[in-house]
C-alpha positions as CSV (number, residue, x, y, z in Angstrom):
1,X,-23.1,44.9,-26.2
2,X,-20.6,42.0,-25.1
3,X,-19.0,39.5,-26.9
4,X,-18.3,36.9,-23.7
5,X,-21.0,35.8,-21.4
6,X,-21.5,38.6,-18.5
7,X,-20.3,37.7,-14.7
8,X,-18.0,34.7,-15.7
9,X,-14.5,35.2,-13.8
10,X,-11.5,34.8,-16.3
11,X,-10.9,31.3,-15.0
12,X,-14.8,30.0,-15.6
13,X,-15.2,31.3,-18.7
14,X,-12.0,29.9,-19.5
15,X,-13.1,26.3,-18.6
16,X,-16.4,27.3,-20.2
17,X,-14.7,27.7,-23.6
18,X,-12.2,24.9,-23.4
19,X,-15.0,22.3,-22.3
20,X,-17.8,23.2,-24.9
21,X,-17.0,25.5,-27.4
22,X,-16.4,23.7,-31.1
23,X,-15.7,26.8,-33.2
24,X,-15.2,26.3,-36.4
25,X,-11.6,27.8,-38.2
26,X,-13.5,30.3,-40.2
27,X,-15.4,31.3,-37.3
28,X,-12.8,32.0,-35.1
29,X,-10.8,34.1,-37.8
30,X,-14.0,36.1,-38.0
31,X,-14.0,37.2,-34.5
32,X,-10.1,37.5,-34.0
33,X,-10.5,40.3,-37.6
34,X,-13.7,42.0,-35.3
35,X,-11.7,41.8,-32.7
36,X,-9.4,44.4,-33.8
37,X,-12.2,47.2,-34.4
38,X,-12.9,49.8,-31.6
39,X,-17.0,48.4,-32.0
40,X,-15.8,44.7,-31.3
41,X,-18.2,44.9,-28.3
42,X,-21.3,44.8,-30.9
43,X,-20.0,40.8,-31.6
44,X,-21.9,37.9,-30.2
45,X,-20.0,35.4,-27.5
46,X,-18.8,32.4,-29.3
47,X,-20.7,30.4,-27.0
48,X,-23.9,32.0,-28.2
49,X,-23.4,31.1,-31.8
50,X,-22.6,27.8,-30.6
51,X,-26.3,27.6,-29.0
52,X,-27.8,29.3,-31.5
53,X,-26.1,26.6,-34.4
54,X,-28.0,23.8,-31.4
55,X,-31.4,26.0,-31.6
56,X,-31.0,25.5,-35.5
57,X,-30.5,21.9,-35.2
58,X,-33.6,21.4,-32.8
59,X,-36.1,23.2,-34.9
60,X,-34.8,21.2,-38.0
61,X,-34.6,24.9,-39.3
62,X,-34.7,25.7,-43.2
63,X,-35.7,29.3,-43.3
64,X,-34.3,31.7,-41.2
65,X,-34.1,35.8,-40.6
66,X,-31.0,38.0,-39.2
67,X,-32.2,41.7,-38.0
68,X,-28.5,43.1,-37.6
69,X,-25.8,41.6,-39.1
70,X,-22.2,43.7,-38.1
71,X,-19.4,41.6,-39.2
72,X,-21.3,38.5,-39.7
73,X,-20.5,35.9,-37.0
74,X,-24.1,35.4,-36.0
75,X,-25.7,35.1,-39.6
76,X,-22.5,32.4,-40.1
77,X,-23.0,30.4,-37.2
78,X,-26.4,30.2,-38.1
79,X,-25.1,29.0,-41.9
80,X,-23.2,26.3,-41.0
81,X,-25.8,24.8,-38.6
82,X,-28.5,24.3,-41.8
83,X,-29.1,22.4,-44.3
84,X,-27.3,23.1,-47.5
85,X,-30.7,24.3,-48.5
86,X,-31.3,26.5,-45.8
87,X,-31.4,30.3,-46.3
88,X,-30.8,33.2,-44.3
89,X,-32.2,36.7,-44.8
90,X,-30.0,38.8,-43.1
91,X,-30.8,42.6,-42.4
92,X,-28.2,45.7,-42.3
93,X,-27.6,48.9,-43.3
94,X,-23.9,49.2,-43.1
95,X,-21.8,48.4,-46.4
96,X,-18.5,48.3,-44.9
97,X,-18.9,46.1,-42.2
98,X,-21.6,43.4,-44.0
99,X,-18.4,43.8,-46.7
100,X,-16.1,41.5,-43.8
101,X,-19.3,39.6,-43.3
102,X,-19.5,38.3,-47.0
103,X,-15.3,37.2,-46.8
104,X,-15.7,35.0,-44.3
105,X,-18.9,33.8,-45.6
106,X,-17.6,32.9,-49.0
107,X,-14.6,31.9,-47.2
108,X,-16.8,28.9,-45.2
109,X,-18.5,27.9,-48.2
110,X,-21.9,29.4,-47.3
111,X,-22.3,32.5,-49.0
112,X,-25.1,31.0,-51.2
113,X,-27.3,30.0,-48.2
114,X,-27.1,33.9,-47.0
115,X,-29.5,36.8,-48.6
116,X,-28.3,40.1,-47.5
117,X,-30.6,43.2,-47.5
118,X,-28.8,46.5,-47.3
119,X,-32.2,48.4,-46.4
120,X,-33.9,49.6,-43.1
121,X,-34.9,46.4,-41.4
122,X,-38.2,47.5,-40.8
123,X,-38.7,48.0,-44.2
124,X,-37.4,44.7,-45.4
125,X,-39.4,43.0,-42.8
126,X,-42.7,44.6,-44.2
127,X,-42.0,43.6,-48.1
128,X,-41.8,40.3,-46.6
129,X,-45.1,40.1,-45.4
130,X,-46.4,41.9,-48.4
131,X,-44.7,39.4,-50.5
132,X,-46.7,36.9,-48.6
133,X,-44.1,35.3,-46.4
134,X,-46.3,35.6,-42.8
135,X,-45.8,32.3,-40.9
136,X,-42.9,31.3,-42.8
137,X,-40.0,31.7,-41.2
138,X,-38.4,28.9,-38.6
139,X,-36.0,30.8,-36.6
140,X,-35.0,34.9,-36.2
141,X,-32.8,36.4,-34.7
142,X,-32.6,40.2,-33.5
143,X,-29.3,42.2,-32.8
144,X,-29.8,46.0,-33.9
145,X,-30.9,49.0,-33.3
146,X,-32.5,49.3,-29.6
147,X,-34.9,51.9,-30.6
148,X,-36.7,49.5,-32.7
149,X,-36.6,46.4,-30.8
150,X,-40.1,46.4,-29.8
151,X,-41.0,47.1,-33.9
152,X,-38.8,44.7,-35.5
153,X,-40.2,41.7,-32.5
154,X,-43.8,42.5,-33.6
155,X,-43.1,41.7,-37.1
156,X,-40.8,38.8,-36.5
157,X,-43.6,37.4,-34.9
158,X,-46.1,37.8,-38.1
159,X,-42.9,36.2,-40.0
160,X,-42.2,33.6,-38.1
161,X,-44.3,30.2,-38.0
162,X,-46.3,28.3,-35.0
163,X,-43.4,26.7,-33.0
164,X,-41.0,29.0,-34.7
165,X,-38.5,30.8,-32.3
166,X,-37.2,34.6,-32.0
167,X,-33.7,34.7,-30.3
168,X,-33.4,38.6,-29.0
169,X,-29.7,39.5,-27.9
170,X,-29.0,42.4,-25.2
171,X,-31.7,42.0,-23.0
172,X,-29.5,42.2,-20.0
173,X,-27.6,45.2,-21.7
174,X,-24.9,44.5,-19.2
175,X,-26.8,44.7,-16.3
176,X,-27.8,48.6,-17.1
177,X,-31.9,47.5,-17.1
178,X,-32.0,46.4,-13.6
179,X,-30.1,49.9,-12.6
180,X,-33.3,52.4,-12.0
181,X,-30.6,55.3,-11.9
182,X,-30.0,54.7,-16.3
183,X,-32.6,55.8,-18.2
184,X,-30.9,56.5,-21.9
185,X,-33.1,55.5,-24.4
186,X,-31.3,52.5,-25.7
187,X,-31.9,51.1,-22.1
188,X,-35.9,51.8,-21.7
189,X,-36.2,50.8,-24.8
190,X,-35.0,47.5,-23.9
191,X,-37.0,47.8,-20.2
192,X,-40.1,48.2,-22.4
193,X,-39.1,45.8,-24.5
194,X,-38.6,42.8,-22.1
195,X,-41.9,43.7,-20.1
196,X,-43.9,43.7,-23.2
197,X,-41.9,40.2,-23.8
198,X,-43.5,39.0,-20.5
199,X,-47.0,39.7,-20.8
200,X,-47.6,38.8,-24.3
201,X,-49.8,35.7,-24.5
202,X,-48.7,34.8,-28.1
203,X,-45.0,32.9,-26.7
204,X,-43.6,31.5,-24.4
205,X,-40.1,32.7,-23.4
206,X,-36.7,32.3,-21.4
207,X,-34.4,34.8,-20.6
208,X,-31.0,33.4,-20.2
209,X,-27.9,35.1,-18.7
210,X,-26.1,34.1,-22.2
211,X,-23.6,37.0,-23.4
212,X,-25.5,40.1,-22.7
213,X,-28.4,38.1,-22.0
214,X,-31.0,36.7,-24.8
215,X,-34.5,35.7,-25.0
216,X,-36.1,32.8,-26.4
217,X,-39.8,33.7,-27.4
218,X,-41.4,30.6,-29.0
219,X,-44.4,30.9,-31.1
220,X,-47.2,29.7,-29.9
């Protein structure tokens, strides 16, 4: 929902930027190109995919899953942080804009690492698991539909491995979940969605005022 970190002033996130962010060229010419679209809002913070290339690099991941892919900034982030055997499966339903997401990726060199389905994510998420890849995954990441937030985290979490971590983006949905006066669907889904988050035993979890907000659920 926000592609800079929420409640930075112009001058702080400024610093922010000049005194952490190593974006690579390829990256930045990817968001500058989403940047021009009227649904530029659905692109990660730069600083995000930064963390998220760091997350990578902890886990020593090798295997990882994208639910939504837009443009393609995430799922490349997350390309140039593995190995040059790593993989990505990445998740969308939208031909034209996963078509500016495979540019730039062939334009980094990483197009290789990246598997794109163009099906529901739900259903590409159960052919997974009947194909046998439960507990398999290091690292997955979930930016789509709200609706089906609570559904896609359920199945990440049969994909992905003990000590494996789910990234969730929007949780904060710019600030609209801690307003009791919205109630669209896109929000309580979300709501529900973080509560469930909280009292399930099987992680353990951070939220972090990152972008629109993101949760860390680790695998336990």
């Amino acid at each position: 929902m926000s592609n800079y970190t929420l409640n930075l002033s112009p001058s702080v996130y400024d610093y922010l930027q000049k005194h952490s962010l190593r974006e690579h060229d390829v990256l930045q010419k990817l968001r500058m190109q989403t940047h021009k679209m009227s649904t530029r809002r659905m692109q990660i913070s730069p600083e995000q995919g930064q963390f998220m290339q760091l997350l990578i690099q902890l886990l020593n991941a090798t295997k990882t899953l994208e639910i939504g892919v837009f443009t393609g900034y995430s799922a490349l982030s997350v390309a140039l942080a593995l190995p040059p055997k790593g993989k990505i499966i990445a998740c969308d339903i939208n031909v034209e804009w996963t078509k500016i997401a495979k540019r730039f990726w062939e334009m980094a060199g990483v197009g290789e690492k990246i598997d794109l389905h163009l099906a529901p994510a739900l259903e590409t998420l159960q052919n997974l698991l009947n194909q046998g890849e439960e507990g398999t995954f290091d690292f997955v990441f979930i930016d789509a539909d709200k609706k089906n937030y609570a559904a896609y985290y359920n199945k990440s979490l049969e994909l992905v491995r003990a000590g494996g971590l789910i990234v969730i983006d929007n949780v904060l949905w710019s600030g609209d979940v801690a307003d009791p006066a919205i109630n669209d669907a896109d929000t309580q889904a979300i709501r529900d969605l973080n509560t469930l988050l909280l009292n399930d035993e099987r992680i353990t979890l951070s939220m972090i005022p990152l972008g629109d907000g993101i949760t860390l659920a680790r695998k336990k």
